[in-house]
C-alpha positions as CSV (number, residue, x, y, z in Angstrom):
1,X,-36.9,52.4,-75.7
2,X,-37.3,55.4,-73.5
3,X,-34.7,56.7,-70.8
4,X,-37.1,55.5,-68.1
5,X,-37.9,52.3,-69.4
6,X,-33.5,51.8,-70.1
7,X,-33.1,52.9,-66.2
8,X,-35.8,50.3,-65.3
9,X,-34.2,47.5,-67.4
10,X,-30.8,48.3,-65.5
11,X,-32.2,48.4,-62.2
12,X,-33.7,44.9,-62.7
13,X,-30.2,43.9,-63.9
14,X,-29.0,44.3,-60.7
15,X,-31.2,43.0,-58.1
16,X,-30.7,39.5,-60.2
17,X,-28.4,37.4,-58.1
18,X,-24.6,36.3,-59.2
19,X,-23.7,32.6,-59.7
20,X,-20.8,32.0,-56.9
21,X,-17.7,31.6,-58.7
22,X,-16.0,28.1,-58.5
23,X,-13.4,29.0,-56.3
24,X,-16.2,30.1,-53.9
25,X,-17.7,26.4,-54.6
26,X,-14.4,24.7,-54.2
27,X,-13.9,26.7,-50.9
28,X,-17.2,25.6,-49.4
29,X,-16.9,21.7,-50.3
30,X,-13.5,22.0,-48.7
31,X,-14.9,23.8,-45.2
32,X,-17.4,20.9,-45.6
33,X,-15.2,17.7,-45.7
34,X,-13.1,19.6,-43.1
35,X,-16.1,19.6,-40.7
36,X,-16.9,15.9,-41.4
37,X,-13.2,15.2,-41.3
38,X,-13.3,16.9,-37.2
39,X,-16.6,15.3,-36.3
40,X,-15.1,11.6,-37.6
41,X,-12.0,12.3,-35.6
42,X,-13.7,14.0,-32.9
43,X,-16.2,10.7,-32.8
44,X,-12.7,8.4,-32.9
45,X,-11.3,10.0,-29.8
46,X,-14.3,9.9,-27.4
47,X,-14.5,5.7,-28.5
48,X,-10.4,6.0,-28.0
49,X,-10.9,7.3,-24.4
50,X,-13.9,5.2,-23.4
51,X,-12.5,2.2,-24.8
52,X,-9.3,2.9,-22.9
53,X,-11.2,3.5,-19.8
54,X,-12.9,0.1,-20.0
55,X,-9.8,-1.7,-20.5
56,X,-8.3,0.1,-17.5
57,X,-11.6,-0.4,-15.8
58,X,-11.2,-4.5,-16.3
59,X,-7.5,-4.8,-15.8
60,X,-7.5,-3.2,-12.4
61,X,-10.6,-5.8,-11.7
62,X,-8.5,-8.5,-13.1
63,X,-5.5,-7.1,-10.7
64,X,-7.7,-6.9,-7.7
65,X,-9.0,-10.6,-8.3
66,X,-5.6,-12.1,-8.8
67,X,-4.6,-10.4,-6.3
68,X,-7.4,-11.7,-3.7
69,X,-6.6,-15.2,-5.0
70,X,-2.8,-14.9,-4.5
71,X,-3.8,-13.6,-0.3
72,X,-6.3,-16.7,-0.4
73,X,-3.1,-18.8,-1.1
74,X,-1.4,-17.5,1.9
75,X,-3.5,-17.4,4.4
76,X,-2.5,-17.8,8.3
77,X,-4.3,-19.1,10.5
78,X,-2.7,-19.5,14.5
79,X,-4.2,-21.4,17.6
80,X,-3.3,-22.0,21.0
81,X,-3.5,-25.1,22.3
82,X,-2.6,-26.5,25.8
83,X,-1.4,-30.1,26.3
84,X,-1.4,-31.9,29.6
85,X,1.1,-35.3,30.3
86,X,-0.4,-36.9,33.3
87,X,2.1,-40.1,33.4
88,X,3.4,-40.3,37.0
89,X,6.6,-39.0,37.6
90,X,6.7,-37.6,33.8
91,X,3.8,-34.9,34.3
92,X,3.9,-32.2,32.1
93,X,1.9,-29.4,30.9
94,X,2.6,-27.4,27.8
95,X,1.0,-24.7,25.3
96,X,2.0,-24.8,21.7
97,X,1.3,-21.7,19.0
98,X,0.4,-23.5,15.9
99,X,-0.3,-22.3,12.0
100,X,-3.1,-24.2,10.9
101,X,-3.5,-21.5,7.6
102,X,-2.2,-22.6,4.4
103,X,0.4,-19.9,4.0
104,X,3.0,-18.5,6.4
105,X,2.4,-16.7,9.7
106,X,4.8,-13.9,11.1
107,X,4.3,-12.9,14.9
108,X,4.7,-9.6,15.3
109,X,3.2,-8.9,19.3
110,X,2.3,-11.6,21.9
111,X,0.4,-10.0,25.0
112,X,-0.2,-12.6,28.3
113,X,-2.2,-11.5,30.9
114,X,-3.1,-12.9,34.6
115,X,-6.5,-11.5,36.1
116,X,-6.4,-8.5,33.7
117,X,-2.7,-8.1,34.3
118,X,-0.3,-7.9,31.9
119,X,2.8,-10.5,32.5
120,X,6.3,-10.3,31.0
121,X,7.7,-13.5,31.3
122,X,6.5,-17.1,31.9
123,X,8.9,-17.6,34.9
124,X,6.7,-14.9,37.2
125,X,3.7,-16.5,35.9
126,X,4.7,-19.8,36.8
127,X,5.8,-18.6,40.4
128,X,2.2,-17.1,41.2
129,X,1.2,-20.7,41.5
130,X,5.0,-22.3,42.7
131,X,4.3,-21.7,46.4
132,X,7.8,-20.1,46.6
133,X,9.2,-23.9,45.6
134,X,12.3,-23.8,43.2
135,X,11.5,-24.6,39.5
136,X,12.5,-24.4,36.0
137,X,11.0,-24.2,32.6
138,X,10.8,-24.6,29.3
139,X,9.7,-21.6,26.8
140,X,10.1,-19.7,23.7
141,X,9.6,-16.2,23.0
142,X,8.4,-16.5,19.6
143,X,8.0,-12.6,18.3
144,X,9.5,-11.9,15.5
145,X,9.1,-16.1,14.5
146,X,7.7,-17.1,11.0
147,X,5.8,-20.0,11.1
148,X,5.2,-22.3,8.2
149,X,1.9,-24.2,7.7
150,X,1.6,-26.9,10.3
151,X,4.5,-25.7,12.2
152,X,4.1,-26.1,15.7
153,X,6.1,-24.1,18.5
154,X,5.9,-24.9,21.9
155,X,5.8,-21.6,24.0
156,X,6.2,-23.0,27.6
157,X,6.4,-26.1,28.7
158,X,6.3,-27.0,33.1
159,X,6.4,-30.5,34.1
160,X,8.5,-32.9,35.6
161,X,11.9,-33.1,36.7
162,X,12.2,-29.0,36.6
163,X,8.9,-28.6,38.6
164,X,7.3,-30.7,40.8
165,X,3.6,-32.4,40.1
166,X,1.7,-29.6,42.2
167,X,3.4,-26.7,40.3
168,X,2.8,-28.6,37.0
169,X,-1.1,-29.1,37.7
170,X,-1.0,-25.5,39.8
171,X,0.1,-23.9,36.3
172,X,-2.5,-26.4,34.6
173,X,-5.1,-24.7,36.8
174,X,-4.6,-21.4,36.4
175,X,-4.5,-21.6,32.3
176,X,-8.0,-23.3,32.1
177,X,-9.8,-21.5,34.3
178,X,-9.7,-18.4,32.0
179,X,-7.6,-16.2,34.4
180,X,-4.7,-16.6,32.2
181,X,-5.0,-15.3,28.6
182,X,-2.5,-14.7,25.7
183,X,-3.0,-12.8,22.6
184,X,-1.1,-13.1,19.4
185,X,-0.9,-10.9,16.8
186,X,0.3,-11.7,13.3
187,X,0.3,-10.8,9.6
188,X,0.6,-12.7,6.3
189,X,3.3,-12.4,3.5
190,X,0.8,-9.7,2.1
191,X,0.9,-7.5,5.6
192,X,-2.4,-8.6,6.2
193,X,-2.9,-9.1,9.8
194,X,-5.0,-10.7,12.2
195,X,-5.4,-10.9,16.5
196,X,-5.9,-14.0,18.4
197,X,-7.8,-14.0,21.5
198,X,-6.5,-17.5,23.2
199,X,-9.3,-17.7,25.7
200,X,-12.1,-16.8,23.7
201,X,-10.4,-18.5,20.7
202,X,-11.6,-15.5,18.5
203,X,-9.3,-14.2,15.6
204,X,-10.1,-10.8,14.0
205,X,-8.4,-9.5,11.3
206,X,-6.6,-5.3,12.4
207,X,-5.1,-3.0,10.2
208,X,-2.0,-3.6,12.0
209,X,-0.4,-5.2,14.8
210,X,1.3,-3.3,17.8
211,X,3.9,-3.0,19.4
212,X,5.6,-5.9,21.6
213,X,6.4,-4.6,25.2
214,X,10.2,-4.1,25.2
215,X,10.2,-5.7,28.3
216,X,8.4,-8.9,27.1
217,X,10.4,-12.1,27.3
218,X,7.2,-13.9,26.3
């Protein structure tokens, strides 16, 4: 064989590719199940997360249900309703605050007005309509009160011996012909809390209730 033909031989020897040794083999199966290993735990985290957010997702659903049913319970629910006692010589004339709700009621502001004006006791009210003639009454201030279901209070009460018939029926008068108006304010166990309009007998629910008029003895 010539010298040219030897280098030509050698040259093709090599351009001929080298096996890779096993080491290199077990290296790259390794790099391999590494990869898969990430992906898998990669795959296992996202369902962790997602299946945690679902969970959290339906317990604060479940929370907010119970949570509507348990203020359901405990609703409140006040009216004002006026009486009349027309028995001679025993006529009286009365309003009562009542729950009606099936949970407990706590007053927090009462507000009585008289032609727009806002009154601070029951005794001036009363004496609009006394004709200057000596009287007494009956009445509660009921802020601050809780009342239980079907508990009734009896806020004022005119009538007879304390007042005479005409003050009684004056102080009758002037409650149903809308000049007079009281409005209660007043929040369940749960701080949720509600206004009553008397004279329009509308109750609509506030964020909160405020505050009773220091000078109130109402």
């Amino acid at each position: 064989m010539s010298e040219e033909a030897a280098g030509k031989a050698g040259k093709g020897e090599d351009q001929t590719p080298q096996p890779a040794s096993p080491l290199e083999e077990r290296m790259t199966r390794a790099e391999r199940i590494f990869v898969r290993i990430n992906i898998v735990q990669t795959i296992l985290a996202v369902a962790g997360v997602f299946t945690g957010a679902v969970a959290l997702y339906a317990a604060l659903n479940e929370s907010a249900a119970v949570r509507r049913q348990t203020e359901s319970a405990v609703w409140p629910h006040i009216r004002v309703s006026d009486m009349n006692f027309g028995v001679p010589g025993e006529e009286r004339f009365q309003l009562a605050v009542s729950n009606r709700g099936i949970g407990p009621a706590r007053i927090k502001s009462v507000k009585v007005t008289v032609d727009g004006e806002v009154q601070t006791n029951w005794y001036d009210i009363v004496g609009m309509v006394a004709e200057e003639e000596q009287f007494g009454i009956s009445n509660i201030p009921i802020v601050g009160m809780v009342l239980s279901p079907d508990e009734d209070i009896t806020a004022v009460s005119v009538g007879v011996p304390f007042a005479s018939k005409e003050t009684t029926e004056a102080f009758r008068d002037l409650v149903r012909s809308g000049r007079a108006n009281m409005q209660i304010c007043y929040c369940s166990v749960f701080d949720e809390c509600w206004n009553l309009d008397a004279l329009t007998n509308v109750t609509a629910p506030v964020a909160a209730c405020p505050e009773q008029n220091p000078e109130s003895r109402i």
